[in-house]
C-alpha positions as a Markdown table, in Angstrom:
| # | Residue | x | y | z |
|---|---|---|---|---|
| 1 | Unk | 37.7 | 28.2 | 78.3 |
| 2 | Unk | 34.7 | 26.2 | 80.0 |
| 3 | Unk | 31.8 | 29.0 | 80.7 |
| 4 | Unk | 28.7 | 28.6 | 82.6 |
| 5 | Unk | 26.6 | 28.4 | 79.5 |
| 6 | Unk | 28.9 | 25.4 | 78.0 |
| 7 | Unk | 28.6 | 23.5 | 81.5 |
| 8 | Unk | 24.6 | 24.0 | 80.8 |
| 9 | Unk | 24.6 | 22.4 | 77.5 |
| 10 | Unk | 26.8 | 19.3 | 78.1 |
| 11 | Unk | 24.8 | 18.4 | 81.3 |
| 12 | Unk | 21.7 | 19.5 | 79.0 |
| 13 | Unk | 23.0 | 17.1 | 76.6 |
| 14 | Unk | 24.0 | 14.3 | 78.7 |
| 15 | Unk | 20.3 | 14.0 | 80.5 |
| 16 | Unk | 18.9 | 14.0 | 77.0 |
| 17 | Unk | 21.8 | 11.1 | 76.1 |
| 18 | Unk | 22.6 | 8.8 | 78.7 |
| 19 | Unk | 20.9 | 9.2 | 82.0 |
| 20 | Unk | 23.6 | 9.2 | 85.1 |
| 21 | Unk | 23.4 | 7.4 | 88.3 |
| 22 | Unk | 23.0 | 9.8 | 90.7 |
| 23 | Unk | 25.1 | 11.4 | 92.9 |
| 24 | Unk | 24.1 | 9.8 | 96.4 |
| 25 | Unk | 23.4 | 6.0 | 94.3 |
| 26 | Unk | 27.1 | 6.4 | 93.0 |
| 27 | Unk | 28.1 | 7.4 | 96.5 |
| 28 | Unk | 26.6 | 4.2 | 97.6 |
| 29 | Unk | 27.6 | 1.9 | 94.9 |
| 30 | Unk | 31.1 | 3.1 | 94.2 |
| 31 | Unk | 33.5 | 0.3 | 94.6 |
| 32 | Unk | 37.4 | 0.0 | 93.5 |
| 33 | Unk | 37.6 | -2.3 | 91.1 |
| 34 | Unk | 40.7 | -4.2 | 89.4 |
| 35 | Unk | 39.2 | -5.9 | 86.8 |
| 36 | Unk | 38.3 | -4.0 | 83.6 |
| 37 | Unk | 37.0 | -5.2 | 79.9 |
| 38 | Unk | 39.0 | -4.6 | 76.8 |
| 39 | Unk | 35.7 | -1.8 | 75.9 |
| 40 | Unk | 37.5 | 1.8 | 75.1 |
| 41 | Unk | 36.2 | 4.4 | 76.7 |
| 42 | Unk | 35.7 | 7.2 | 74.6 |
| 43 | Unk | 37.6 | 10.6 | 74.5 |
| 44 | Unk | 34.5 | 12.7 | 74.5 |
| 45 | Unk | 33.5 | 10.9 | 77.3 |
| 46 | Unk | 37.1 | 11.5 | 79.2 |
| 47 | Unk | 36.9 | 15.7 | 77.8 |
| 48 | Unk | 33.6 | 15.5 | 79.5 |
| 49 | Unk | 34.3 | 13.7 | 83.0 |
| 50 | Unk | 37.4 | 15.9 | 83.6 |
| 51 | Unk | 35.4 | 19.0 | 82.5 |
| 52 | Unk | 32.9 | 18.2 | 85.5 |
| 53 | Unk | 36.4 | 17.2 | 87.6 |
| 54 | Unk | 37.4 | 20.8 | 87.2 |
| 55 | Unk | 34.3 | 22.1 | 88.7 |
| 56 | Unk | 36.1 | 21.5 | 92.0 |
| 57 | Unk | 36.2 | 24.2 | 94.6 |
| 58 | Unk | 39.7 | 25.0 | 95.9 |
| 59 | Unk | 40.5 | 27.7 | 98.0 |
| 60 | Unk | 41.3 | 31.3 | 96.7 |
| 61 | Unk | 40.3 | 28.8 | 93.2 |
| 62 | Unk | 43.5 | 28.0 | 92.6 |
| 63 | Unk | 43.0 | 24.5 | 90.9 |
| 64 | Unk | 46.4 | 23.2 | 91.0 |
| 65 | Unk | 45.4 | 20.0 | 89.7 |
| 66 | Unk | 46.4 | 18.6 | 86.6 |
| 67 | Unk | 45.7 | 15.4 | 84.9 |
| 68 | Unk | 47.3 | 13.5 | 82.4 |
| 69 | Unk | 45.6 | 10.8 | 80.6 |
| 70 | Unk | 47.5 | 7.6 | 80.3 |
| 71 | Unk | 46.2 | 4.9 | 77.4 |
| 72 | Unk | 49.5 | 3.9 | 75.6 |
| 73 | Unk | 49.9 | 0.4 | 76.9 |
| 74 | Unk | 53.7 | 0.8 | 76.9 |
| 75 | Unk | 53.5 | 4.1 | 79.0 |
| 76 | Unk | 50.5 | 1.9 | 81.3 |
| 77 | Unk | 53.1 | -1.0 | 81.6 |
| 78 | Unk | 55.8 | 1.2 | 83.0 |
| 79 | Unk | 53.5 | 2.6 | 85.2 |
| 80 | Unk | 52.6 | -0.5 | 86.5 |
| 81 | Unk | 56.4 | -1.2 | 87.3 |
| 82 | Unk | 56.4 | 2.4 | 89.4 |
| 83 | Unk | 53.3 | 1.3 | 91.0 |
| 84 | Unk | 55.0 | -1.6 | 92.9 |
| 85 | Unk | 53.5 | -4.1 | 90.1 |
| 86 | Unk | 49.6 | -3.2 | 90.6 |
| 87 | Unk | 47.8 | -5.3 | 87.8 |
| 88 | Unk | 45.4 | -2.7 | 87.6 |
| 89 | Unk | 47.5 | -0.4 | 86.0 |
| 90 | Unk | 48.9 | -2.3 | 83.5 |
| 91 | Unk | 45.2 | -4.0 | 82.6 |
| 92 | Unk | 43.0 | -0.7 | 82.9 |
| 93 | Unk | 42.3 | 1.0 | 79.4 |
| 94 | Unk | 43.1 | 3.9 | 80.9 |
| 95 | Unk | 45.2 | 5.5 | 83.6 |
| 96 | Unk | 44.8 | 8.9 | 85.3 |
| 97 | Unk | 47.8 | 10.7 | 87.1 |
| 98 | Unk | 46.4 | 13.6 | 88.7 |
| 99 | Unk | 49.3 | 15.8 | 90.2 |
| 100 | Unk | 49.3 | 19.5 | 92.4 |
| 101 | Unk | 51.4 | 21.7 | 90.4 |
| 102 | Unk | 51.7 | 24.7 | 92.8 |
| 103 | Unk | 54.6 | 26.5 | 91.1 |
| 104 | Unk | 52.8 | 26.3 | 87.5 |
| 105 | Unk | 49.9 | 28.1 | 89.4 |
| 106 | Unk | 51.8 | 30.7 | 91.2 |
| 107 | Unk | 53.5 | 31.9 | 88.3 |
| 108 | Unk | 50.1 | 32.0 | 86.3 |
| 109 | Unk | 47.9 | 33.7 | 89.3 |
| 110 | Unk | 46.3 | 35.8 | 86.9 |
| 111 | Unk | 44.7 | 32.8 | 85.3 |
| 112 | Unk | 42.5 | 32.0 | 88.4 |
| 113 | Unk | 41.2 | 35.3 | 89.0 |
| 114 | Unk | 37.5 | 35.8 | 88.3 |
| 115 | Unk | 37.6 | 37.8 | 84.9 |
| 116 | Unk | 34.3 | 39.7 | 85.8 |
| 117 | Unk | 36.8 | 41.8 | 88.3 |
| 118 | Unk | 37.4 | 45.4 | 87.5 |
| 119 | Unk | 41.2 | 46.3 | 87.2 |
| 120 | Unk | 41.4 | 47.8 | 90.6 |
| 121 | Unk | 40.1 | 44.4 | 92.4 |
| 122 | Unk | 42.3 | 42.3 | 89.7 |
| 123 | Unk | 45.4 | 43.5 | 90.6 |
| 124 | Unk | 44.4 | 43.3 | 94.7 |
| 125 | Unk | 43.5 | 39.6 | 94.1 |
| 126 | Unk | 46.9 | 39.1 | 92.2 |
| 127 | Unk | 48.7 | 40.7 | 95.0 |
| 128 | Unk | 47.3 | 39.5 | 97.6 |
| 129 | Unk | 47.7 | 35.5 | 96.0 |
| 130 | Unk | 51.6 | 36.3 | 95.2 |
| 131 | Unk | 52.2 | 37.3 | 99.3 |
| 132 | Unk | 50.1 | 34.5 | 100.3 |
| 133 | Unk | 52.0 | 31.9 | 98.3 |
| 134 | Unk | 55.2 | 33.7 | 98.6 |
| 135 | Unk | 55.4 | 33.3 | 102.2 |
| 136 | Unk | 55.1 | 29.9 | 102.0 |
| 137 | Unk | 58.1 | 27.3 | 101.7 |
| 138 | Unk | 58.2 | 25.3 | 98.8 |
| 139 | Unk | 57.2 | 22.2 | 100.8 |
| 140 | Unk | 54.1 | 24.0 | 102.4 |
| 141 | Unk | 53.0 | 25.5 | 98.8 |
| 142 | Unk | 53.4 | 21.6 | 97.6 |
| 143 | Unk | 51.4 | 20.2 | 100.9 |
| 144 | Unk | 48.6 | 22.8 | 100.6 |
| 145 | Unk | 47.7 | 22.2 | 96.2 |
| 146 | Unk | 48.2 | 18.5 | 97.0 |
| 147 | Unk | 45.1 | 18.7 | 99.3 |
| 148 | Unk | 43.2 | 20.7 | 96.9 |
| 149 | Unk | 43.7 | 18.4 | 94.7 |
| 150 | Unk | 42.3 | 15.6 | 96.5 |
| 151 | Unk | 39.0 | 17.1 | 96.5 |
| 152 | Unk | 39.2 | 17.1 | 92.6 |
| 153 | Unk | 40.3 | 12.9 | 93.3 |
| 154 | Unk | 36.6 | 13.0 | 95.6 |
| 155 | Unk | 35.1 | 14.5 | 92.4 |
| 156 | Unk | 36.6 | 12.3 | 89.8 |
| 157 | Unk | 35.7 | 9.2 | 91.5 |
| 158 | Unk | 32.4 | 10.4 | 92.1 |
| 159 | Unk | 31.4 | 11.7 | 88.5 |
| 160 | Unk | 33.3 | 8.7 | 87.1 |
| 161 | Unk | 30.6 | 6.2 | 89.0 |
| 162 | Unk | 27.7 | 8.2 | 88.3 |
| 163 | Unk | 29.1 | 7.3 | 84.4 |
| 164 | Unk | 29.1 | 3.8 | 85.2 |
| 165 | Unk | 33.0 | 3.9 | 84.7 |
| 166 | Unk | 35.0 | 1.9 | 87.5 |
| 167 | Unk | 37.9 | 3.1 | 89.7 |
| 168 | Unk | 40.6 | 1.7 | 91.4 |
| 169 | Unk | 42.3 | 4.8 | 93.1 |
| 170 | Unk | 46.2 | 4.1 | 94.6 |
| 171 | Unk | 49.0 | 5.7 | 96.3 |
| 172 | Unk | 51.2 | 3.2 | 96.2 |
| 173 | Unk | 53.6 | 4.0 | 93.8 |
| 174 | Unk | 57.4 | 5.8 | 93.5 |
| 175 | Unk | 56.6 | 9.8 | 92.7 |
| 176 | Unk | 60.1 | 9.9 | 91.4 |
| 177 | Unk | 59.9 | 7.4 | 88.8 |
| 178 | Unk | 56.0 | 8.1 | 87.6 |
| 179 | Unk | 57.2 | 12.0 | 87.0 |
| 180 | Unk | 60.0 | 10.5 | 84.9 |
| 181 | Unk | 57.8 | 8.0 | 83.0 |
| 182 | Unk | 55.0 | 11.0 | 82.1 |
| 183 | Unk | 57.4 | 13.8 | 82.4 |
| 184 | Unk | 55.8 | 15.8 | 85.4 |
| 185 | Unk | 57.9 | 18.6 | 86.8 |
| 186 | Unk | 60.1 | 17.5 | 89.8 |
| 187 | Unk | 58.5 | 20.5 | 92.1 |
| 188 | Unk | 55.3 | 19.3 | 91.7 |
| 189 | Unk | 53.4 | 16.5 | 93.5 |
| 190 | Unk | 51.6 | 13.4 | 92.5 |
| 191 | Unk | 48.3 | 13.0 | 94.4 |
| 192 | Unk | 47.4 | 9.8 | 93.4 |
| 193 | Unk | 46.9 | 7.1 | 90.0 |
| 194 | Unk | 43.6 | 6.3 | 89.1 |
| 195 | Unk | 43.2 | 3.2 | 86.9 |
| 196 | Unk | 39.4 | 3.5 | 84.9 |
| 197 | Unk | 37.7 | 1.3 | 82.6 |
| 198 | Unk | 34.1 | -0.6 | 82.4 |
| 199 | Unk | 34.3 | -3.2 | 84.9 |
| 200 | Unk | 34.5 | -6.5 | 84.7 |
| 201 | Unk | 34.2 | -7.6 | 88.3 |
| 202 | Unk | 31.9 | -6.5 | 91.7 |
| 203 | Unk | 34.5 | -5.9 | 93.5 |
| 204 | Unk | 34.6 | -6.1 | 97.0 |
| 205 | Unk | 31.3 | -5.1 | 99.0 |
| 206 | Unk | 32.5 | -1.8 | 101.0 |
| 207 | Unk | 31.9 | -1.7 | 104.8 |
| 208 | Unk | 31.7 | 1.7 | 106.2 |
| 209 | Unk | 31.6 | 3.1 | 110.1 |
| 210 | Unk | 28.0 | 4.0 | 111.3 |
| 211 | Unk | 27.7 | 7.5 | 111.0 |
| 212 | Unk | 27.9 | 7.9 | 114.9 |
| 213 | Unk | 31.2 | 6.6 | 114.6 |
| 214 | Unk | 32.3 | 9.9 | 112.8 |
| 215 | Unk | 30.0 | 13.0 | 113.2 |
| 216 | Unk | 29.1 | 14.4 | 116.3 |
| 217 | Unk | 26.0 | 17.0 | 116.5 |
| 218 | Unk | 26.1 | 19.9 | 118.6 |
């Protein structure tokens, strides 16, 4: 389990390490990029970005996300193929499916409840999550963890940047045959493939609306 005081060290450690970009510079330099160099990105490095991915919020904490970590080439190749031929996927060191798997995380409520509960309040929580998610259809449960788990996408591209790490995130690509290739459970829902290496292009310069084109103050 990943505690508070474990959280502490690594970003502790990192600081000490291997400064980060910060949050709002990433924000502002993040770009997808298609291009990567042959450089291996470490697994610590991976353990640790997904660790700081996890720190997500999602409502009632759920987390229905789940990640798998794609570097066999033959695995990233068919991939590619189910990803309507993207070159990214096949040239990326590494790919990330995340996927919402609601039904994993309904029958294991009692994992997401806060252990610092007393019995009384544990068993409440559990209850109240089962009628909740009971009295949902499949396809709602599926709609509602799939956009949780797009805040844990917001995160990963994020914390990935801030790493120097590049992104190209994509939703073009046949759920069907990428749950076959990586053996994901039909019920659940693929939220998106995220190829990830060191870049080795720019990419293209982002253009974004003014924000008066989007907020409005009241």
């Amino acid at each position: 389990m990943i505690t508070a005081q474990h959280t502490s060290e690594f970003l502790r450690q990192r600081t000490d390490d291997s400064p980060r970009t910060s949050a709002a510079e990433a924000a502002l330099s993040r770009r997808s990029v298609r291009k990567f160099t042959e450089t291996p990105v470490s697994e610590a490095l991976i353990q640790e970005l997904l660790t700081l991915v996890g720190r997500a919020p999602s409502a009632f904490n759920v987390q229905p996300w789940r990640f798998v970590v794609v570097r066999d080439p033959a695995l990233r190749q068919a991939l590619q193929g189910a990803a309507y031929n993207q070159p990214q996927v096949g040239n990326a060191p590494i790919v990330i499916a995340i996927y919402s798997d609601m039904e994993d995380a309904v029958a294991h409520v009692e994992e997401i409840v806060n252990p610092g509960l007393d019995a009384a309040k544990t068993a409440d929580t559990v209850a109240m999550l089962r009628r909740t998610f009971g009295g949902m259809t499949n396809e709602e449960r599926a709609s509602w963890g799939n956009a949780q788990s797009n805040i844990a996408l917001g995160y990963l591209l994020l914390l990935a940047e801030t790493e120097g790490l590049a992104t190209s995130p994509m939703l073009g690509f046949q759920p069907d045959q990428v749950k076959d290739i990586l053996g994901i459970p039909a019920s659940a829902t693929v939220t998106a493939l995220i190829a990830l290496g060191w870049p080795d292009e720019e990419g293209y310069a982002s253009y974004r609306h003014d924000i008066q084109r989007v907020a409005s103050f009241r």
